[in-house]
N, C-alpha and C positions, 0 to 999 in steps of 0.2 A: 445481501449486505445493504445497508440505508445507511446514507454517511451524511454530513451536512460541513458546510465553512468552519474553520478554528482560526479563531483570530488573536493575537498578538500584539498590543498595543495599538491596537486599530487596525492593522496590515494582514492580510492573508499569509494565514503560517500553514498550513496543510487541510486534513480532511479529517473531521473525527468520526471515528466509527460508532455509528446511535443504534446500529444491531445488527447481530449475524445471526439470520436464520437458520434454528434448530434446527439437529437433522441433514443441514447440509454437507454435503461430503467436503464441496471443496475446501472449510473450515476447519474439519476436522483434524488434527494435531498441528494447529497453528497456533503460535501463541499471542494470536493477535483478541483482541477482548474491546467489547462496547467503553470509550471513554480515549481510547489508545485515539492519535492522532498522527495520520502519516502523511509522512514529508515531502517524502521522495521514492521513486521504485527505478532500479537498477542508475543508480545516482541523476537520476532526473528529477525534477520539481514536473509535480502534474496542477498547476494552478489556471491551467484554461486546458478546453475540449483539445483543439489542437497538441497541448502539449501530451496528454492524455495517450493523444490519437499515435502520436508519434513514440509512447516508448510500447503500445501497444504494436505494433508496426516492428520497434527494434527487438519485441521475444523474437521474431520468429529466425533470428540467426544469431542470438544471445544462446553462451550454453548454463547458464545460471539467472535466477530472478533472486533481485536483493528488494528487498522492502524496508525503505528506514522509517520509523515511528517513534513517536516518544507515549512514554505511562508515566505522565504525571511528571517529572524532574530525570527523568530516565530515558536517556536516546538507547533505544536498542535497534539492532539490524537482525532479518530474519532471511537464512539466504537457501536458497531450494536450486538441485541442479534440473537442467533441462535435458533428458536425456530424447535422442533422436527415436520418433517411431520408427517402428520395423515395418 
């Protein structure tokens, strides 16, 4: 995935997504699409490394991943459960 700044009246608004690599599985039946801009994942804002670092940090005892992004005038949420390895 190759994402870059989405900016808002000059303010950092999320990440837009500039492409998902064909073929990739983790993609695969998402409806996430080059152009979408995400906001937030599992209701946190990731607008610095740190902030990033830390909801990557909260999957690992999260039992669902939400992903908020907007398509164009359209907030949607995409929410996948975590189900525990065996």
């Amino acid at each position: 995935m190759q994402v870059e700044p989405a900016l808002a009246g000059g303010k950092f608004h999320g990440w837009r997504i500039v492409e998902l690599k064909a073929g990739d599985p983790m993609w695969q039946g998402t409806d996430l699409a080059p152009g979408d801009v995400v906001t937030a994942v599992n209701g946190r804002p990731i607008e610095r490394p740190e902030q990033a670092f830390a909801v990557f940090q909260s999957l690992a005892v999260a039992s669902e991943l939400r992903v908020a992004y907007e398509r164009g005038t359209a907030r949607r949420e995409i929410i996948y459960p975590i189900d525990d390895a065996p």
